[in-house]
GUBALO-590221 format. One record per atom (N, C-alpha, C, O): y, z, x; residue in three letters; atom name; residue number from 0. Coordinates in steps of 0.1 Angstrom, whole numbers, plus 5000, padded with zeros to 4 digits. Layout:
REM GUBALO-590221
<Y:Y&Z:Z&X:X&r:Ala&a:CA&k:NUM>;
...
***
This chain:
REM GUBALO-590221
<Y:9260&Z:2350&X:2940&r:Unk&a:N&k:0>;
<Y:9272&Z:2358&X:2941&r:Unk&a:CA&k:0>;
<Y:9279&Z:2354&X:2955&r:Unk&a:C&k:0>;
<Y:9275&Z:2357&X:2966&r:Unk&a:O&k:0>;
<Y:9290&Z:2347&X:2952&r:Unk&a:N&k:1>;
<Y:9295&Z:2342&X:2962&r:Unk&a:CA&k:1>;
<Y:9305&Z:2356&X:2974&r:Unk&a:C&k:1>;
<Y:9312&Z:2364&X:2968&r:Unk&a:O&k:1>;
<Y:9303&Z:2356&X:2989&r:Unk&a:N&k:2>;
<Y:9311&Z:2367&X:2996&r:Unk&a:CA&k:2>;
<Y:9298&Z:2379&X:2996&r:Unk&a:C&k:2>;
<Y:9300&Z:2390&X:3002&r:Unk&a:O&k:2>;
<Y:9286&Z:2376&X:2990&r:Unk&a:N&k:3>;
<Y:9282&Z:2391&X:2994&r:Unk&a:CA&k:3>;
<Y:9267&Z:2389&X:3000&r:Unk&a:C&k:3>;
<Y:9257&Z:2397&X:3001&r:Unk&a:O&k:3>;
<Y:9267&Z:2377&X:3005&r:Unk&a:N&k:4>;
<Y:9253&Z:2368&X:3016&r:Unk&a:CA&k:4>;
<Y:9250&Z:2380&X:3031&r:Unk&a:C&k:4>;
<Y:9258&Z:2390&X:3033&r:Unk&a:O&k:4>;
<Y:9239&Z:2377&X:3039&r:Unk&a:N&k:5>;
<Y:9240&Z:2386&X:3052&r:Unk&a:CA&k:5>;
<Y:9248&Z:2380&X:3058&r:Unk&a:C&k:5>;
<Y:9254&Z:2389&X:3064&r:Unk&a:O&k:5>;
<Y:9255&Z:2368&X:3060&r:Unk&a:N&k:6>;
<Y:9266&Z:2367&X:3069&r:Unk&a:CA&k:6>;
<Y:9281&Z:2373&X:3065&r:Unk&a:C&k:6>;
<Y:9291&Z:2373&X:3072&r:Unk&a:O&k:6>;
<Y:9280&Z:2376&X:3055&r:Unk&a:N&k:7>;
<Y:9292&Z:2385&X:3049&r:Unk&a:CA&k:7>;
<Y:9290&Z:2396&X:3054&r:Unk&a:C&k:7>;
<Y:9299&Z:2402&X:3059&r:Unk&a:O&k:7>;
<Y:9276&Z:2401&X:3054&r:Unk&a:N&k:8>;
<Y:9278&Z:2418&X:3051&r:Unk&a:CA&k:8>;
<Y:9276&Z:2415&X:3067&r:Unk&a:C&k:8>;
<Y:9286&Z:2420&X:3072&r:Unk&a:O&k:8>;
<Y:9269&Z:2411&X:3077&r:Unk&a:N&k:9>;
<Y:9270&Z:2411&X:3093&r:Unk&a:CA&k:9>;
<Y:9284&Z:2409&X:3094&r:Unk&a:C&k:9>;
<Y:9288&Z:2419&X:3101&r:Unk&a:O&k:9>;
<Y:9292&Z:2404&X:3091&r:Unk&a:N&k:10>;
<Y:9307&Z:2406&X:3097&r:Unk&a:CA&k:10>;
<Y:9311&Z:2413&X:3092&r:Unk&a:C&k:10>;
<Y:9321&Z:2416&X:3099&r:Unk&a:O&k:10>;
<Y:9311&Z:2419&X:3083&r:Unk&a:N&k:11>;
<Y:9319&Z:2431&X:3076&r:Unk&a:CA&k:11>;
<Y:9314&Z:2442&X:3087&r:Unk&a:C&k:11>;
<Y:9323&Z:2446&X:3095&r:Unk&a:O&k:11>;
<Y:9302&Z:2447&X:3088&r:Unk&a:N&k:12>;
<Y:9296&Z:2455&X:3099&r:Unk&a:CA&k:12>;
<Y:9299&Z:2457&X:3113&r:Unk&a:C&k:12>;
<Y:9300&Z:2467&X:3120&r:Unk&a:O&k:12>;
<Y:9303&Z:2440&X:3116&r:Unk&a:N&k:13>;
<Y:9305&Z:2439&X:3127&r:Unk&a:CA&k:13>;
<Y:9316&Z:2446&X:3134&r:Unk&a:C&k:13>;
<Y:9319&Z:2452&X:3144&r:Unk&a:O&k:13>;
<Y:9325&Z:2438&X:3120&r:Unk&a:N&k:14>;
<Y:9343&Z:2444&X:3122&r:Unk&a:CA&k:14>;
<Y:9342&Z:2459&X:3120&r:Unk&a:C&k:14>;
<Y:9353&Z:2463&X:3122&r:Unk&a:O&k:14>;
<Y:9336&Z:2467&X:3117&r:Unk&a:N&k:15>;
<Y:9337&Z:2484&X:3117&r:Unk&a:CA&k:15>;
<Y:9327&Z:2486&X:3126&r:Unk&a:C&k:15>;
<Y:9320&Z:2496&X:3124&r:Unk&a:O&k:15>;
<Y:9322&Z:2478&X:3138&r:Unk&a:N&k:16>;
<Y:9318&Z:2487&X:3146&r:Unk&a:CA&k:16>;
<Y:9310&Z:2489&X:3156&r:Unk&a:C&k:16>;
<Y:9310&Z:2493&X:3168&r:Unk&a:O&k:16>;
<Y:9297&Z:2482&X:3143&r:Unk&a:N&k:17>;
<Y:9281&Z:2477&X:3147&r:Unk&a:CA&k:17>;
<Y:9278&Z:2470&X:3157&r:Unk&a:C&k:17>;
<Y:9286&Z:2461&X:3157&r:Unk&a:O&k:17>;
<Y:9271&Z:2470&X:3164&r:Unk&a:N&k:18>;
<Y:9270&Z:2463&X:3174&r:Unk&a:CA&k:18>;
<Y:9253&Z:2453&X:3174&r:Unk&a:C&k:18>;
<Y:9243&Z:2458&X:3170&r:Unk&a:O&k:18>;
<Y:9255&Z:2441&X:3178&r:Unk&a:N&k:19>;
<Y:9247&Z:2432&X:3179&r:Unk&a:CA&k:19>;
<Y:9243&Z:2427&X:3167&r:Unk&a:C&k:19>;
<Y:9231&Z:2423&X:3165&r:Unk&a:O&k:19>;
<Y:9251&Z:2426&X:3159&r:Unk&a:N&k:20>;
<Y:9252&Z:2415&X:3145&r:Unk&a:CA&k:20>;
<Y:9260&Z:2404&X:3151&r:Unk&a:C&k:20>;
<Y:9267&Z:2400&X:3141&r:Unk&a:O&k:20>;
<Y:9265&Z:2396&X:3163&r:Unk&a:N&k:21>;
<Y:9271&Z:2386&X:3163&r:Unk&a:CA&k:21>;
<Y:9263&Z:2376&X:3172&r:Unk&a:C&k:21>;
<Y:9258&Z:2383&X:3181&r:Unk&a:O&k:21>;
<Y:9261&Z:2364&X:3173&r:Unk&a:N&k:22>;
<Y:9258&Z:2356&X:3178&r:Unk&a:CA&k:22>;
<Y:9263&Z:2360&X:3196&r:Unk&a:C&k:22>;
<Y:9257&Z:2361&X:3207&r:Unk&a:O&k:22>;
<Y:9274&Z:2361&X:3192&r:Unk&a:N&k:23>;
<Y:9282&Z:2365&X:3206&r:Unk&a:CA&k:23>;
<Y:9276&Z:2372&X:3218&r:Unk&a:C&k:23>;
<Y:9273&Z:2371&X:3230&r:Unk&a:O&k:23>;
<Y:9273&Z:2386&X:3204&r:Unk&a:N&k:24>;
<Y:9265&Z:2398&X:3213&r:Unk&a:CA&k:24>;
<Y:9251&Z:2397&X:3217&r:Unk&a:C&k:24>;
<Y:9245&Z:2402&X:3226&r:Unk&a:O&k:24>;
<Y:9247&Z:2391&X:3209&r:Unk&a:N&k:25>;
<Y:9230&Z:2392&X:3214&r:Unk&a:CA&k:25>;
<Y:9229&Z:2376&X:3222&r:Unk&a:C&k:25>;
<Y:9224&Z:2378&X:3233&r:Unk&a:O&k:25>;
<Y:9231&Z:2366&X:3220&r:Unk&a:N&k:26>;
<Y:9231&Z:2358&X:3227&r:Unk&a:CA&k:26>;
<Y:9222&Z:2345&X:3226&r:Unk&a:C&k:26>;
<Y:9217&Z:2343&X:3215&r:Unk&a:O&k:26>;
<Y:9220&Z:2335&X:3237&r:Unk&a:N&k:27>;
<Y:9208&Z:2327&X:3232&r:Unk&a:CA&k:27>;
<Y:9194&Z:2328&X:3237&r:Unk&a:C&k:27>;
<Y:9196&Z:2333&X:3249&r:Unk&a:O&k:27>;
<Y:9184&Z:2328&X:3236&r:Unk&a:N&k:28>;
<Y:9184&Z:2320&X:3219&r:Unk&a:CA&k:28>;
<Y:9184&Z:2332&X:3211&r:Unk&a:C&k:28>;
<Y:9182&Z:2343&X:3216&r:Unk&a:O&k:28>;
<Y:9186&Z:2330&X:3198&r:Unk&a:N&k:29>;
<Y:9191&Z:2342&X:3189&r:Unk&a:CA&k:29>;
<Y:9181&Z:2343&X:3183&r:Unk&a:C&k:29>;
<Y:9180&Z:2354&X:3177&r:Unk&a:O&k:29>;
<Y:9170&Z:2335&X:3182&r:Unk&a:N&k:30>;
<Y:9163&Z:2337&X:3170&r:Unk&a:CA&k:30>;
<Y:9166&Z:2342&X:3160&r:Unk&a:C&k:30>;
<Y:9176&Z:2341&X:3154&r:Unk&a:O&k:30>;
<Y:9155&Z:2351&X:3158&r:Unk&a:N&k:31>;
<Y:9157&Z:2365&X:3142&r:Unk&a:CA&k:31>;
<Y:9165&Z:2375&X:3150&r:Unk&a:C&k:31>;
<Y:9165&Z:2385&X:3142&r:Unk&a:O&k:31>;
<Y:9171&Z:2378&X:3161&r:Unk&a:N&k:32>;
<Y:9176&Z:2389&X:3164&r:Unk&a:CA&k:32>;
<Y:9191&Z:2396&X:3155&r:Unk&a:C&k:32>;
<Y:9195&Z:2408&X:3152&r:Unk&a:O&k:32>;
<Y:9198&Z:2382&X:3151&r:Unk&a:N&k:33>;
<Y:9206&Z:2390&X:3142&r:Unk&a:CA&k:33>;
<Y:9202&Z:2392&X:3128&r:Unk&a:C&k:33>;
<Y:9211&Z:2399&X:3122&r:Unk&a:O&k:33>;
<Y:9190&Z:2389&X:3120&r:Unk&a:N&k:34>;
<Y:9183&Z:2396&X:3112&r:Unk&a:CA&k:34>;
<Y:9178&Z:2408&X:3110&r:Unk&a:C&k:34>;
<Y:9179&Z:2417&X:3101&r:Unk&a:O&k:34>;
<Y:9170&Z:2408&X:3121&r:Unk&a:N&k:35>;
<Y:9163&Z:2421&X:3127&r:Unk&a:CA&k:35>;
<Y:9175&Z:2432&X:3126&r:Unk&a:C&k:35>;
<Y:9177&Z:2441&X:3118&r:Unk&a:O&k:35>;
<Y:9183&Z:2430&X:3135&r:Unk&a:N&k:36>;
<Y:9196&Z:2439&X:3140&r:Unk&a:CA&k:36>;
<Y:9207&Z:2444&X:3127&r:Unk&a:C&k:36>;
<Y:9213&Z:2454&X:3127&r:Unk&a:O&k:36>;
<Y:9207&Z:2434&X:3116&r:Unk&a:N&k:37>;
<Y:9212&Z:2435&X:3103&r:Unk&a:CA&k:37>;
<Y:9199&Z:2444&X:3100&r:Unk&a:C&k:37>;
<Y:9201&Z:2455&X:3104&r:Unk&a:O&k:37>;
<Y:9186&Z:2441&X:3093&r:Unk&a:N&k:38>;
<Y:9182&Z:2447&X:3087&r:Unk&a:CA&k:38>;
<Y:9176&Z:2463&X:3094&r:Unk&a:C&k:38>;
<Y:9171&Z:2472&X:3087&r:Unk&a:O&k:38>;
<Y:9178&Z:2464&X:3106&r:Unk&a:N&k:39>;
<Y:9174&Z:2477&X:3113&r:Unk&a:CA&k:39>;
<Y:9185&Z:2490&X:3110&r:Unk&a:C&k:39>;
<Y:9184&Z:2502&X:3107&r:Unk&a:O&k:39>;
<Y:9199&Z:2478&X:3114&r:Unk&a:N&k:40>;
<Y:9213&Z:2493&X:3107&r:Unk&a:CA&k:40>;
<Y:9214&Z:2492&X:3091&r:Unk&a:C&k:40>;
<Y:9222&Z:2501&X:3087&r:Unk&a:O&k:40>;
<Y:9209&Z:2485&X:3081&r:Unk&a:N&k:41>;
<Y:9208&Z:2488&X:3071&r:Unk&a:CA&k:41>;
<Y:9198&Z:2502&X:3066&r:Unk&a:C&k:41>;
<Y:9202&Z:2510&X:3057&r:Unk&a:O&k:41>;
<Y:9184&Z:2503&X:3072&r:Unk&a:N&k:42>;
<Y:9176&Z:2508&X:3070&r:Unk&a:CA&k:42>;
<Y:9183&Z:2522&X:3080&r:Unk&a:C&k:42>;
<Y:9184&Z:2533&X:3074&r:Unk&a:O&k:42>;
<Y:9186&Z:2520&X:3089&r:Unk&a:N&k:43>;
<Y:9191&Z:2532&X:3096&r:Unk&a:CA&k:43>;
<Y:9204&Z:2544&X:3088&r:Unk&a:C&k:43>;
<Y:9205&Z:2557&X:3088&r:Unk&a:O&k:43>;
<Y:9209&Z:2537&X:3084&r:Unk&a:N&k:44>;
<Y:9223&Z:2541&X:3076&r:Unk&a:CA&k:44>;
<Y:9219&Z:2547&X:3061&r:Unk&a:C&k:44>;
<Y:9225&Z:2556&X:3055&r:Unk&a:O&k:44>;
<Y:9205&Z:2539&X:3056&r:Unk&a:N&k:45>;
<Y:9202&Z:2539&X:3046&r:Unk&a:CA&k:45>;
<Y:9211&Z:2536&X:3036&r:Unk&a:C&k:45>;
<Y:9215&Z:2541&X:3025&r:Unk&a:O&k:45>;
<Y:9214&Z:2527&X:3042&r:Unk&a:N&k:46>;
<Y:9224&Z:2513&X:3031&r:Unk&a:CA&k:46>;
<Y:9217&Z:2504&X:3021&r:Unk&a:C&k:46>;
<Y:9221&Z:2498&X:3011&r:Unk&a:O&k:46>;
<Y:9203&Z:2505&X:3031&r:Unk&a:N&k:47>;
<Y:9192&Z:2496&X:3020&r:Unk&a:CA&k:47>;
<Y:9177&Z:2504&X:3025&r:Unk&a:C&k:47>;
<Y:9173&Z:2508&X:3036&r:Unk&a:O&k:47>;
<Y:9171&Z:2505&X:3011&r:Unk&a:N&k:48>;
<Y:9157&Z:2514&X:3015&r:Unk&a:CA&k:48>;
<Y:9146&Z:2504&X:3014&r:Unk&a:C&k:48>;
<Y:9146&Z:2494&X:3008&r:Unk&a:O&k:48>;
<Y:9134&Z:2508&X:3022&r:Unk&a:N&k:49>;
<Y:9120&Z:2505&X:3022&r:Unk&a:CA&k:49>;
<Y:9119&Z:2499&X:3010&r:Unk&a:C&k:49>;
<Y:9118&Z:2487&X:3012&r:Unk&a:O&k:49>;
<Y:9119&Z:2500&X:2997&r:Unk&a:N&k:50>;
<Y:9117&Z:2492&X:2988&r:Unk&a:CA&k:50>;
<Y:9127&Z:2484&X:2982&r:Unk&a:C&k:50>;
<Y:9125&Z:2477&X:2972&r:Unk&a:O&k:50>;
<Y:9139&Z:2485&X:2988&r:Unk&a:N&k:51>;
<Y:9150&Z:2471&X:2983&r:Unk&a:CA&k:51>;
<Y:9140&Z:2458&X:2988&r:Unk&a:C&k:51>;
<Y:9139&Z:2446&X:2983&r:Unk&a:O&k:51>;
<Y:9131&Z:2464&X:3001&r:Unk&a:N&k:52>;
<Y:9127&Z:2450&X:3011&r:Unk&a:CA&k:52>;
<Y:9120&Z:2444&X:3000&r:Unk&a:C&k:52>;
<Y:9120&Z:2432&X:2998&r:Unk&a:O&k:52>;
<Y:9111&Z:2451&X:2991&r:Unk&a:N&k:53>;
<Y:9102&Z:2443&X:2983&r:Unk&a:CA&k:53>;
<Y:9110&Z:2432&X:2974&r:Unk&a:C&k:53>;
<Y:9102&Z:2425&X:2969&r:Unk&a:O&k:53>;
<Y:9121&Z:2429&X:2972&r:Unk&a:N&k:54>;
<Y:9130&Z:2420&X:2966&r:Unk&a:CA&k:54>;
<Y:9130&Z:2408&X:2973&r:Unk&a:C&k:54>;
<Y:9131&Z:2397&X:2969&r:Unk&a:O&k:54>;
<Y:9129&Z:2411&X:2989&r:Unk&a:N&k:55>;
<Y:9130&Z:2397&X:2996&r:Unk&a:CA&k:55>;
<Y:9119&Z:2389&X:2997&r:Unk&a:C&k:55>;
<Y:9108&Z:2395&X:2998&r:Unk&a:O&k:55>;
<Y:9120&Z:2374&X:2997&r:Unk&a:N&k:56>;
<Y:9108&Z:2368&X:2997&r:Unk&a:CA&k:56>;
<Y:9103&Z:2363&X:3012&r:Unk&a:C&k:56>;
<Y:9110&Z:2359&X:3021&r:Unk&a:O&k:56>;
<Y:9092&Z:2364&X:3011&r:Unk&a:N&k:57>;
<Y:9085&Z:2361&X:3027&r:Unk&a:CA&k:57>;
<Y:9080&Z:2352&X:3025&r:Unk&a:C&k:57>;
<Y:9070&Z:2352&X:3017&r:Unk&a:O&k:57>;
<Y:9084&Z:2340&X:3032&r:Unk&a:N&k:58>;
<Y:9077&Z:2328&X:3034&r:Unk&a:CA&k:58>;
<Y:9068&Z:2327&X:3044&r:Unk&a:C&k:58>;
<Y:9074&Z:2329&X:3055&r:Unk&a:O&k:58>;
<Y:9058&Z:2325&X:3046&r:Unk&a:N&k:59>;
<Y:9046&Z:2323&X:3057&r:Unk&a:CA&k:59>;
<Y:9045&Z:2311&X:3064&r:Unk&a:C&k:59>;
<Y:9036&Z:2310&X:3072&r:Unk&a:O&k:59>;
***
């Protein structure tokens, strides 16, 4: 589904407000910090719950 990726929904977030979903704001090196920081105000807002996570896949 094309437009609705985390880099969509981090800028959409970003632009209303959130803070440290941008490269900009957290800085280098970024690692997983804009992951982490996406998926912490998802879970916070309860935009996305403890078991949406079971849908993502974890590569080891």
């Amino acid at each position: 589904m094309a437009g609705s990726g985390p880099g969509t929904v981090r800028n959409r977030l970003s632009r209303a407000g959130v803070a440290g979903l941008t490269r900009a704001e957290v800085g280098e090196p970024v690692g997983n910090a804009l992951n982490h920081n996406l998926i912490q105000e998802l879970l916070q807002t309860t935009t996305l719950a403890p078991f949406d996570l079971a849908h993502i896949d974890v590569v080891a």
